[in-house]
N, CA, C and O atoms as a DFTB+ gen file, in Angstrom:
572 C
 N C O
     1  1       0.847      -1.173       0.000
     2  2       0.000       0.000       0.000
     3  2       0.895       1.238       0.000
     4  3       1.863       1.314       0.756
     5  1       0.586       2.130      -0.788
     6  2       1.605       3.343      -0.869
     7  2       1.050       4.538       0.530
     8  3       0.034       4.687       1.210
     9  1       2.057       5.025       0.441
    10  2       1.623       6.174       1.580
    11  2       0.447       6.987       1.365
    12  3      -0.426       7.239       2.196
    13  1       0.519       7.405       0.053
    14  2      -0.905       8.114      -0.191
    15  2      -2.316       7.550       0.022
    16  3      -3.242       8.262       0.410
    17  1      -2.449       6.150      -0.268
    18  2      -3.747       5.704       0.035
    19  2      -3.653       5.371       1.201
    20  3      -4.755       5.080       1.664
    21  1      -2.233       5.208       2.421
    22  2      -2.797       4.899       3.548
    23  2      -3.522       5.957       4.005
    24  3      -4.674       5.797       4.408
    25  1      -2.904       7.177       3.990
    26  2      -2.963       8.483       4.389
    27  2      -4.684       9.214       4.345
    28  3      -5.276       9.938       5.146
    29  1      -5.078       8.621       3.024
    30  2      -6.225       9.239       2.448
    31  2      -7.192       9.244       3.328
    32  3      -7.409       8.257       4.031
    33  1      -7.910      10.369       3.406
    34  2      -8.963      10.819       4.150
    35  2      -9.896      11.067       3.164
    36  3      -9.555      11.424       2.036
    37  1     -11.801      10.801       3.711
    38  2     -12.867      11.308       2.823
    39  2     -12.706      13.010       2.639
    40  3     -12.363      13.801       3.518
    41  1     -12.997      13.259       1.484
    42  2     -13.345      14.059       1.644
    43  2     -14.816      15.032       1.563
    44  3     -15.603      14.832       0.638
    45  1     -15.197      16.467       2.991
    46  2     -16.045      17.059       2.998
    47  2     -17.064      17.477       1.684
    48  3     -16.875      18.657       1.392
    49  1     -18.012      16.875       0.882
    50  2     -18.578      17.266      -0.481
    51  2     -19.392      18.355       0.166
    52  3     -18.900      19.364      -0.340
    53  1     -20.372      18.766       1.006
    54  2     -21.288      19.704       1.197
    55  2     -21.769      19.763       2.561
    56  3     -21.688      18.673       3.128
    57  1     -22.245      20.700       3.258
    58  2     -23.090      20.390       4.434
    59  2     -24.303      20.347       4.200
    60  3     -24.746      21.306       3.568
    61  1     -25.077      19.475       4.523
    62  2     -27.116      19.742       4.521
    63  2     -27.655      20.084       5.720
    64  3     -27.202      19.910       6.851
    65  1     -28.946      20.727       5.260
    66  2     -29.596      21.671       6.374
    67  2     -30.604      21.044       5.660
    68  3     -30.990      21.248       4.509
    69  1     -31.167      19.855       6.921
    70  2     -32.732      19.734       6.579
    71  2     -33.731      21.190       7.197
    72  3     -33.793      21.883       8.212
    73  1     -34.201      21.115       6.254
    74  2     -35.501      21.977       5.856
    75  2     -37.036      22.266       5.778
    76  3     -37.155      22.709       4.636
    77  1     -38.534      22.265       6.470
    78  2     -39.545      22.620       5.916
    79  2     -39.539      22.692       4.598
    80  3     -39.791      21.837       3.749
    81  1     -39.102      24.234       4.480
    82  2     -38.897      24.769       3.294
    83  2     -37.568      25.216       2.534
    84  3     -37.061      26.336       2.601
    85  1     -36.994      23.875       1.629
    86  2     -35.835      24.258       0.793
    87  2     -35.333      25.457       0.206
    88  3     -34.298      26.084       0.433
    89  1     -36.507      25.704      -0.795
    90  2     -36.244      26.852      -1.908
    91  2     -36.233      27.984      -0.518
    92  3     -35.075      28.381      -0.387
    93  1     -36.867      28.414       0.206
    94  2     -36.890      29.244       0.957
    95  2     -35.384      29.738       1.493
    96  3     -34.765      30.792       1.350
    97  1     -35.071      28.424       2.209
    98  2     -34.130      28.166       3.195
    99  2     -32.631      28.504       2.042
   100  3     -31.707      29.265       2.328
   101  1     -32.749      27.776       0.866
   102  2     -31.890      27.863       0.283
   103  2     -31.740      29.107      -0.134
   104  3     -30.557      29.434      -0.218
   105  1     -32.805      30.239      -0.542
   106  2     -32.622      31.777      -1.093
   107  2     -32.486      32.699       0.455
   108  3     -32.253      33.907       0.406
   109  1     -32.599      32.227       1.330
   110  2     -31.650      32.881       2.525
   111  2     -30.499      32.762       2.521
   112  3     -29.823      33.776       2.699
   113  1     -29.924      31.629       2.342
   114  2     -28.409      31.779       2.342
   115  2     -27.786      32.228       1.049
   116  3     -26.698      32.803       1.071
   117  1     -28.464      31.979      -0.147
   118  2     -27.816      32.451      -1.003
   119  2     -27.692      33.609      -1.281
   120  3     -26.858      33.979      -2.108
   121  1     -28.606      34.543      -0.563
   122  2     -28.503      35.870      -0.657
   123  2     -27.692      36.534       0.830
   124  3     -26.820      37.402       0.789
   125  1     -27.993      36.168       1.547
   126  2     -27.118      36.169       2.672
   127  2     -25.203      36.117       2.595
   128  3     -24.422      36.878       3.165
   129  1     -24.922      35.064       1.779
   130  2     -23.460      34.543       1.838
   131  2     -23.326      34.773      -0.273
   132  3     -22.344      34.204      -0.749
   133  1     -24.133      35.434      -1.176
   134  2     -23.755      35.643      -2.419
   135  2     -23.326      34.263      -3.200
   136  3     -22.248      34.262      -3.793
   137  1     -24.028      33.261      -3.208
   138  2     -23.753      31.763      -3.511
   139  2     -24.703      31.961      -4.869
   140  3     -25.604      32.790      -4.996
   141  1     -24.258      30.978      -5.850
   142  2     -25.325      30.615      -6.736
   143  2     -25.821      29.277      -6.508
   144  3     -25.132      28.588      -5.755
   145  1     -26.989      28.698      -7.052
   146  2     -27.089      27.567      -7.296
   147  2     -26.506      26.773      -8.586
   148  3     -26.037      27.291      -9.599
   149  1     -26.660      25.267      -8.277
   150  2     -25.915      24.266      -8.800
   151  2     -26.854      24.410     -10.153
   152  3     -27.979      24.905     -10.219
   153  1     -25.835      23.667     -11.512
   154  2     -26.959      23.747     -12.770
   155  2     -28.444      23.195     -12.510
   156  3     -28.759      22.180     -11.887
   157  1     -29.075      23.905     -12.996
   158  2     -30.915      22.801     -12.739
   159  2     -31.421      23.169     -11.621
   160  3     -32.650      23.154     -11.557
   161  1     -30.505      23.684     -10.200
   162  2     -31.426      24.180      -8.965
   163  2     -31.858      25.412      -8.852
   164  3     -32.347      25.858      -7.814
   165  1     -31.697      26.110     -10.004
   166  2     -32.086      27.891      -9.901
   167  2     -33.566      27.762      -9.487
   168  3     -34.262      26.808      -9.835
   169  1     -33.990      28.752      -8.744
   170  2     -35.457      28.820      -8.823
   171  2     -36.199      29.369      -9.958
   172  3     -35.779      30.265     -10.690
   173  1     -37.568      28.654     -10.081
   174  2     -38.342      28.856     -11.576
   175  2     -38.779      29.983     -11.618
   176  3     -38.503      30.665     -10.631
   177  1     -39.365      30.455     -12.390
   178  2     -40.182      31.613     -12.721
   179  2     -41.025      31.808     -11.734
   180  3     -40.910      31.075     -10.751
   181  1     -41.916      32.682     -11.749
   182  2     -42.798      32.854     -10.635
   183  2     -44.347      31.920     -10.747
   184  3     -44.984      32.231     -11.754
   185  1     -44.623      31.477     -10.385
   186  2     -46.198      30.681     -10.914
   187  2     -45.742      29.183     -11.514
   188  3     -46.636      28.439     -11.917
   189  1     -44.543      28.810     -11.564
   190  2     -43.981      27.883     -12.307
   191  2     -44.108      26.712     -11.102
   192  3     -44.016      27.046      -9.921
   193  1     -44.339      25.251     -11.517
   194  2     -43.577      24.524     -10.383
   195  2     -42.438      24.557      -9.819
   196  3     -41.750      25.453     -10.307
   197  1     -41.952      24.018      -9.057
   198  2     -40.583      24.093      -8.244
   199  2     -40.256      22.615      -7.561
   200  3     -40.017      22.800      -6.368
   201  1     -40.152      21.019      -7.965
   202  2     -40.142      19.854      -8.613
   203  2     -38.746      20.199      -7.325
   204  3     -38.825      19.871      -6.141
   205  1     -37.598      20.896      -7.944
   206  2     -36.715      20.528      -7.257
   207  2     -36.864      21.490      -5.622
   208  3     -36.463      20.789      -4.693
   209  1     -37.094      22.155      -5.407
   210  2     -37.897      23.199      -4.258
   211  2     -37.998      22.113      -3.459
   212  3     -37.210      21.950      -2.528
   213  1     -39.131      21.116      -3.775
   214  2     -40.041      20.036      -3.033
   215  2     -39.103      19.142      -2.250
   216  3     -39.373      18.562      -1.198
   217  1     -37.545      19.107      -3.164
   218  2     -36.807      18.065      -2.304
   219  2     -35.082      18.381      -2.078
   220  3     -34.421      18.176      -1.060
   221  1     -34.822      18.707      -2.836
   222  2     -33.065      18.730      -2.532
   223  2     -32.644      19.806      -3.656
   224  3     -32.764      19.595      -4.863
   225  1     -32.136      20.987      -3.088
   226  2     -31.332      22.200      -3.108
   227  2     -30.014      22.093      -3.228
   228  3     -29.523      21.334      -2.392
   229  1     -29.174      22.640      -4.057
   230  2     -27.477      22.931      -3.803
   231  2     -27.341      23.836      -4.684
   232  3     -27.685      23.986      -5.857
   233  1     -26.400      24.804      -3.395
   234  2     -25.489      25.873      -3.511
   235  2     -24.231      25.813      -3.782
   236  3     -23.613      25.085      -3.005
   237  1     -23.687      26.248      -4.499
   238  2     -22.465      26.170      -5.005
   239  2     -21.856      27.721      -4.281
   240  3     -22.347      28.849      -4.224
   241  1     -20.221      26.975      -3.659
   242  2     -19.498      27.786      -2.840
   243  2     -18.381      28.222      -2.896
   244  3     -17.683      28.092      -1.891
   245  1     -17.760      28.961      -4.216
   246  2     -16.450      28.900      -4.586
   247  2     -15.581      28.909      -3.672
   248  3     -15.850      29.635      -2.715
   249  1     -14.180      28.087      -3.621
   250  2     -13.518      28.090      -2.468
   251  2     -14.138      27.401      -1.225
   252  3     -13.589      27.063      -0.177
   253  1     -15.466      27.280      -1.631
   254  2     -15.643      26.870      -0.156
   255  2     -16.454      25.564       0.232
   256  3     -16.162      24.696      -0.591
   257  1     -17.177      25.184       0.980
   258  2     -17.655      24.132       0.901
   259  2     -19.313      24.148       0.675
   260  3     -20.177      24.835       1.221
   261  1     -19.395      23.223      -0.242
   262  2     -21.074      23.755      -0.853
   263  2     -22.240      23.876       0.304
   264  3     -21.887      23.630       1.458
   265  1     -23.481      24.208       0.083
   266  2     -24.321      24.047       0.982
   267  2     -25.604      23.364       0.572
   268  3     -25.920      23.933      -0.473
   269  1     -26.615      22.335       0.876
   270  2     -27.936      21.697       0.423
   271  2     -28.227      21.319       1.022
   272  3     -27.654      20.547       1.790
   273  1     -29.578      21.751       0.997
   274  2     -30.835      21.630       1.481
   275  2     -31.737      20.607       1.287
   276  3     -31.905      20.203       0.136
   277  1     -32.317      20.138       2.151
   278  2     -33.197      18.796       2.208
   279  2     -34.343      19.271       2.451
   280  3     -34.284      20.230       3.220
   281  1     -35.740      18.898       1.993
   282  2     -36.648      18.735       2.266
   283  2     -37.077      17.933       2.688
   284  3     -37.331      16.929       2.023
   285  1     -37.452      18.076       4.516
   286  2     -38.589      17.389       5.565
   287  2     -39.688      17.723       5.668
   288  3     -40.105      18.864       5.468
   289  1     -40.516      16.488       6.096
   290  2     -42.017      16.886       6.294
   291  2     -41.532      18.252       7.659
   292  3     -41.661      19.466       7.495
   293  1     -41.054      17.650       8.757
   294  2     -41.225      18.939      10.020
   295  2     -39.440      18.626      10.320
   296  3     -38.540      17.864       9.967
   297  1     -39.697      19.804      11.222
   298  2     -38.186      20.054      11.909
   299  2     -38.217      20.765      13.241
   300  3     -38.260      21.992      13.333
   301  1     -38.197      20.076      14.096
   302  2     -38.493      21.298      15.482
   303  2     -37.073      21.882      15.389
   304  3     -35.986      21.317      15.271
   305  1     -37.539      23.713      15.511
   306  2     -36.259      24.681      15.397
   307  2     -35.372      24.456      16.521
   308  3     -35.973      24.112      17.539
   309  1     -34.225      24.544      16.618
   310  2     -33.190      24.745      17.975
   311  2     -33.846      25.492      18.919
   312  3     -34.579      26.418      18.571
   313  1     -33.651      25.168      20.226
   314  2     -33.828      26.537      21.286
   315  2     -32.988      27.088      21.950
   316  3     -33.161      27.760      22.966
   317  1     -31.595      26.725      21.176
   318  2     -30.387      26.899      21.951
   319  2     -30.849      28.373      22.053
   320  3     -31.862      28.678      21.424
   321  1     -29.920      29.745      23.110
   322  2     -29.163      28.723      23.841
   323  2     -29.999      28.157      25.224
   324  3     -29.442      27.637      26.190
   325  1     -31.295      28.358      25.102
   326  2     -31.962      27.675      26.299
   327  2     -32.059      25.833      25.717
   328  3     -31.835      25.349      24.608
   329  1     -32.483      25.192      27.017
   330  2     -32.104      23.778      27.106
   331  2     -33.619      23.079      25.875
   332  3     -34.130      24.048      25.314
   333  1     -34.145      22.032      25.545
   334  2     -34.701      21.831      24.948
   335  2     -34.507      21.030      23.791
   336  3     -34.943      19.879      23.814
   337  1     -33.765      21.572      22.513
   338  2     -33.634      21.305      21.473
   339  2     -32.369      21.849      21.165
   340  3     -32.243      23.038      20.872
   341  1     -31.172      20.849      21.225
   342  2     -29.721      21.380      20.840
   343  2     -29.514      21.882      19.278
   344  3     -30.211      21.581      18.309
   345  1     -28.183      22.860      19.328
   346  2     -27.661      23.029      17.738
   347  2     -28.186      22.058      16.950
   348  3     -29.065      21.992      16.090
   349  1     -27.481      21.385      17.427
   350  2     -27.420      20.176      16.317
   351  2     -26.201      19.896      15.445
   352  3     -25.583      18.857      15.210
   353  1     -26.006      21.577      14.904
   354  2     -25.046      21.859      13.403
   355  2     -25.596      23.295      13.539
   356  3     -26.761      23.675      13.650
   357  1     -24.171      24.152      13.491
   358  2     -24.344      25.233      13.449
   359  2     -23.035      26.021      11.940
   360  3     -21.942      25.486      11.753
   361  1     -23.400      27.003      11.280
   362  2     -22.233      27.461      10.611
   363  2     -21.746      28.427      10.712
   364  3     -22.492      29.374      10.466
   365  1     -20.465      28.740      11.060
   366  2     -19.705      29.909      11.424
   367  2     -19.179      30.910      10.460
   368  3     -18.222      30.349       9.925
   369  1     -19.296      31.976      10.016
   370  2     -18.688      32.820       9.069
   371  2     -17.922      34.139       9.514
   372  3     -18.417      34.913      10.333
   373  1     -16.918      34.305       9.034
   374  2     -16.093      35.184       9.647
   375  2     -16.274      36.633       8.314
   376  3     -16.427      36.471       7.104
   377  1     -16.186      38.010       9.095
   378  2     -15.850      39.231       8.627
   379  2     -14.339      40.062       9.010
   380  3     -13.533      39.852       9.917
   381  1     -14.347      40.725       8.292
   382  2     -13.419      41.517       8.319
   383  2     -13.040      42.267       9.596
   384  3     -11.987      42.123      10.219
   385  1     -13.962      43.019       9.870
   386  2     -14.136      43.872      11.357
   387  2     -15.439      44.058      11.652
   388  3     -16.313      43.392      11.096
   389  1     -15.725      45.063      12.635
   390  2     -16.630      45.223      13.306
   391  2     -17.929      46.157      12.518
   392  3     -19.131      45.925      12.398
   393  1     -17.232      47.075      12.152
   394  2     -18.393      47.758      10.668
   395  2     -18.505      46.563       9.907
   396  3     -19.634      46.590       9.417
   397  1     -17.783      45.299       9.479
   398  2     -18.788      44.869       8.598
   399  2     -19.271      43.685       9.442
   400  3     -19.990      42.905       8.817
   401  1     -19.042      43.385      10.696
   402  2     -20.131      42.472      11.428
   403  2     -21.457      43.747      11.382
   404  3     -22.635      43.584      11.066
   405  1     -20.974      44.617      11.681
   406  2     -22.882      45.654      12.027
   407  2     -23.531      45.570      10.945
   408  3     -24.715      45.239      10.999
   409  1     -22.812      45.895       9.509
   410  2     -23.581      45.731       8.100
   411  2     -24.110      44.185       7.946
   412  3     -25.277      44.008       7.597
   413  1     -23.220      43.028       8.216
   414  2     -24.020      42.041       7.654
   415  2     -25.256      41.643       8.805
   416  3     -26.130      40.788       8.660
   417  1     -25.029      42.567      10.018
   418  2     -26.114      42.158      10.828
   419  2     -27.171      42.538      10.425
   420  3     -28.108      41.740      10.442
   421  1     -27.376      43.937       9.910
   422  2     -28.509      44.286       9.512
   423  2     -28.949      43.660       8.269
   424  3     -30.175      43.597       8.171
   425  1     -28.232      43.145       7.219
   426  2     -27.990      42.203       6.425
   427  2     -29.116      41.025       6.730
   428  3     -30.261      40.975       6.283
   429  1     -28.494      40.145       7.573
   430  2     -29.533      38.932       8.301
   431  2     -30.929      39.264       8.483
   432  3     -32.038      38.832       8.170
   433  1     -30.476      40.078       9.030
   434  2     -31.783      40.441       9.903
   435  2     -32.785      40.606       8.592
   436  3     -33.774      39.914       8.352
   437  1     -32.270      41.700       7.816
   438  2     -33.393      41.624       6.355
   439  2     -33.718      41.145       6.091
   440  3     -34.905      41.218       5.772
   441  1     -32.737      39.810       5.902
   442  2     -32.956      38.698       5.108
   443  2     -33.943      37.412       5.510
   444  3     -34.310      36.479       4.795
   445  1     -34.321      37.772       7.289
   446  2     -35.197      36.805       7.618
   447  2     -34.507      36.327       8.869
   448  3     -35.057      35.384       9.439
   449  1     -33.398      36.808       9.401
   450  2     -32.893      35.437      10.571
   451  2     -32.927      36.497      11.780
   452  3     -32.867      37.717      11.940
   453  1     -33.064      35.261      12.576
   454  2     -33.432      36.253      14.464
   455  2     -32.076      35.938      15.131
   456  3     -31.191      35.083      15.161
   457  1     -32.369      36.922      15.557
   458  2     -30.955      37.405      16.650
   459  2     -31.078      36.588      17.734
   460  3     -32.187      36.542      18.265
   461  1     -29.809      35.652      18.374
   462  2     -30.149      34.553      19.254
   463  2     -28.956      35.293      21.018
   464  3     -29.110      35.414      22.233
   465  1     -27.792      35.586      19.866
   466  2     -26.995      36.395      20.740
   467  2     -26.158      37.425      20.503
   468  3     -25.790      37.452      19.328
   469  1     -25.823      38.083      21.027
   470  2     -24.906      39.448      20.463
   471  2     -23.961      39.676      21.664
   472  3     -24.148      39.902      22.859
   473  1     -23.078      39.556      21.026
   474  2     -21.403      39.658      21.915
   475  2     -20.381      40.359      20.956
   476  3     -19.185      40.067      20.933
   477  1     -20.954      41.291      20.183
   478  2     -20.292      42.135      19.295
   479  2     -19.522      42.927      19.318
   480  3     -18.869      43.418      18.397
   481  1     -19.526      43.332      21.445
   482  2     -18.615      44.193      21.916
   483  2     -17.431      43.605      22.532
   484  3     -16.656      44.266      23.223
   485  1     -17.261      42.096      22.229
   486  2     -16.812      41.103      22.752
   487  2     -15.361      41.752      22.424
   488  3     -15.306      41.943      21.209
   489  1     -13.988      42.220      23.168
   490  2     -12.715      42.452      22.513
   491  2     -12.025      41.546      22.111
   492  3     -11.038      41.870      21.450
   493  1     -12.252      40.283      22.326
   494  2     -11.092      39.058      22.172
   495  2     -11.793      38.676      20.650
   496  3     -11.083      38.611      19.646
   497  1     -13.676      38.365      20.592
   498  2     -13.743      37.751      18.912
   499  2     -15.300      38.280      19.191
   500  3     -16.155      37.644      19.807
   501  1     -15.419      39.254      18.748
   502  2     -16.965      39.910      18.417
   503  2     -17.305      39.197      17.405
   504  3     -16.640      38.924      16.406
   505  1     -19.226      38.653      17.909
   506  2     -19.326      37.441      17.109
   507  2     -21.170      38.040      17.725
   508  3     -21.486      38.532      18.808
   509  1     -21.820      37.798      16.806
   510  2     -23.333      37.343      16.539
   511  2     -23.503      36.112      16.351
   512  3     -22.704      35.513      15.630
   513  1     -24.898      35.240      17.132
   514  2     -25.707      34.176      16.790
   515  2     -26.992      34.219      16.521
   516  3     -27.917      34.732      17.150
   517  1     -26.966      33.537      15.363
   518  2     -28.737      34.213      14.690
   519  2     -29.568      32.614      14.575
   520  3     -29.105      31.475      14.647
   521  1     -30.977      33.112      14.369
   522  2     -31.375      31.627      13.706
   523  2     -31.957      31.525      11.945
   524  3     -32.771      32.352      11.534
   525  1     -31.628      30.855      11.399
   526  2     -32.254      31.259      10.077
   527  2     -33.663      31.416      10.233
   528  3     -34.229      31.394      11.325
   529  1     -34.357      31.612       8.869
   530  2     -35.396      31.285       8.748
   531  2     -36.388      29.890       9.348
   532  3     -37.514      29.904       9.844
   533  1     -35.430      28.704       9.062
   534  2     -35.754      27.554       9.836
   535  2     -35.393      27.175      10.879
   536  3     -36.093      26.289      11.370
   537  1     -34.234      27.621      11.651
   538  2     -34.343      27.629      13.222
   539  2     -33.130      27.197      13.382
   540  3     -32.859      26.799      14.515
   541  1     -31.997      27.138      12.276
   542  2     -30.514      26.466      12.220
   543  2     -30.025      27.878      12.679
   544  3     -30.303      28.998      12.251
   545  1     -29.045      27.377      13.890
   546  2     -28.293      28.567      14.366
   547  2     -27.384      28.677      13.839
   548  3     -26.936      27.561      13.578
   549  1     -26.382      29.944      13.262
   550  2     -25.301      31.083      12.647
   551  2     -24.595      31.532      13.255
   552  3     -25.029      32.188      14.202
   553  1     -23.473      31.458      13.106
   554  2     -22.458      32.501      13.631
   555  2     -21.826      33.398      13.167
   556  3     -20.802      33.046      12.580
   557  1     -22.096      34.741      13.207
   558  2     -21.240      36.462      12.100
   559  2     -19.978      36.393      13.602
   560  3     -20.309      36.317      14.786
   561  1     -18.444      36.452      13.020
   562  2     -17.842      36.869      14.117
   563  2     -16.176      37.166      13.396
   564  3     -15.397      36.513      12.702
   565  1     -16.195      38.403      13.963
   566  2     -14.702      39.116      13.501
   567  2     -14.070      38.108      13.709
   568  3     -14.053      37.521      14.791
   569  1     -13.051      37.542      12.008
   570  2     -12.165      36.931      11.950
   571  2     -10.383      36.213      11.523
   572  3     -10.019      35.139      12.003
């Protein structure tokens, strides 16, 4: 066996975020984090079906690691950080500084996601936790 295949590790293809609602869930983040979708997952016209909406979403993440969405019948949201219903899976994204943690906060917030915690004045790593639209907790934090 050569060193390389002992060595070999899987590698990360995407993270999934089961979902209620895919297409939804998926045009939060893509407008949120500037992602496109994968060929064939764009959303349709308006009045059009949405075939792929109904079940499995992907975002394409240059550089980075993709993101897709699953469609579930239900999903009870997190209640972190009270006890109840853990993370589960949370995703962390880092900014530049502190003006652009405040811009992409107001950012989120537009975009649909609730403010879970704010430690923005934090000096060591000013960092926001939000919940999306579906109840998956976020992390904005100077990085």
């Amino acid at each position: 066996m050569t060193e390389e295949r002992a060595t070999a590790v899987p590698t990360i293809r995407q993270v999934v975020l089961d979902t209620t609602d895919a297409r939804g869930l998926a045009e939060f983040y893509r407008e949120l984090f500037g992602l496109a979708y994968r060929a064939g997952d764009e959303a349709p016209r308006p009045g059009a079906p949405d075939p792929r909406g109904a079940d499995w979403l992907v975002l394409r993440n240059p550089g980075g690691v993709p993101l897709a969405f699953q469609q579930v019948p239900s999903l009870p949201p997190s209640t972190w950080p009270d006890d109840g219903v853990p993370q589960q899976l949370h995703l962390d994204a880092t900014v530049p500084d502190v003006a652009e943690l405040d811009r992409q906060h107001e950012r989120a917030l537009a975009l649909g996601a609730r403010l879970l915690l704010d430690r923005s004045d934090d000096p060591e790593e000013p960092l926001r936790v939000y919940a999306d639209p579906a109840g998956h907790p976020f992390c904005l934090f100077v990085g």
